[in-house]
N, C-alpha and C positions, 0 to 999 in steps of 0.2 A: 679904687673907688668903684663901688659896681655899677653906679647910678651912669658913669662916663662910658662904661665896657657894655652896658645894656643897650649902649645908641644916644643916649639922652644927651641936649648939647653942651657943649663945654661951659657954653655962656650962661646958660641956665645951672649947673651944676654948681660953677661959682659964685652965680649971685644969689643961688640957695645956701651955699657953704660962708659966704660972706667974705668971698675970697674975691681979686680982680683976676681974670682970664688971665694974664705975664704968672700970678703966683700957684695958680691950678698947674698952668702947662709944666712949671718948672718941678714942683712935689710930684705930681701925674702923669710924667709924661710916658713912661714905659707904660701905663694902662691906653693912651693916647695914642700910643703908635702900634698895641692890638687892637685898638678899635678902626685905626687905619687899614690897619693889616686885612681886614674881617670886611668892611665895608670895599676893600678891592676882590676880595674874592667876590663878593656879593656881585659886584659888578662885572666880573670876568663869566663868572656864571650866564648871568643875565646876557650878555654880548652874543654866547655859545648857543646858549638856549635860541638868540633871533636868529644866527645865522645858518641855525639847523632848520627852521621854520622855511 
């Protein structure tokens, strides 16, 4: 689902799909755990980037 791997939030995703959050995560979740994936890099980045500052 590109709309989940774009960023956009689960909870919004599903209740545009007309799904409940339990039945997105369980159809989605490999899309769910690169978007995890992706927002820890984001974050490790950003951590790198302060401590070089």
């Amino acid at each position: 689902m590109d709309s989940i791997e774009s960023g956009v939030s689960p909870a919004e995703v599903a209740r545009r799909a007309g799904h409940s959050i339990a039945v997105l995560f369980r159809f989605y979740a490999k899309a769910i755990h690169r978007n995890q994936q992706r927002s820890n890099e984001q974050i490790e980045r950003a951590l790198d980037a302060a401590d070089e500052e």
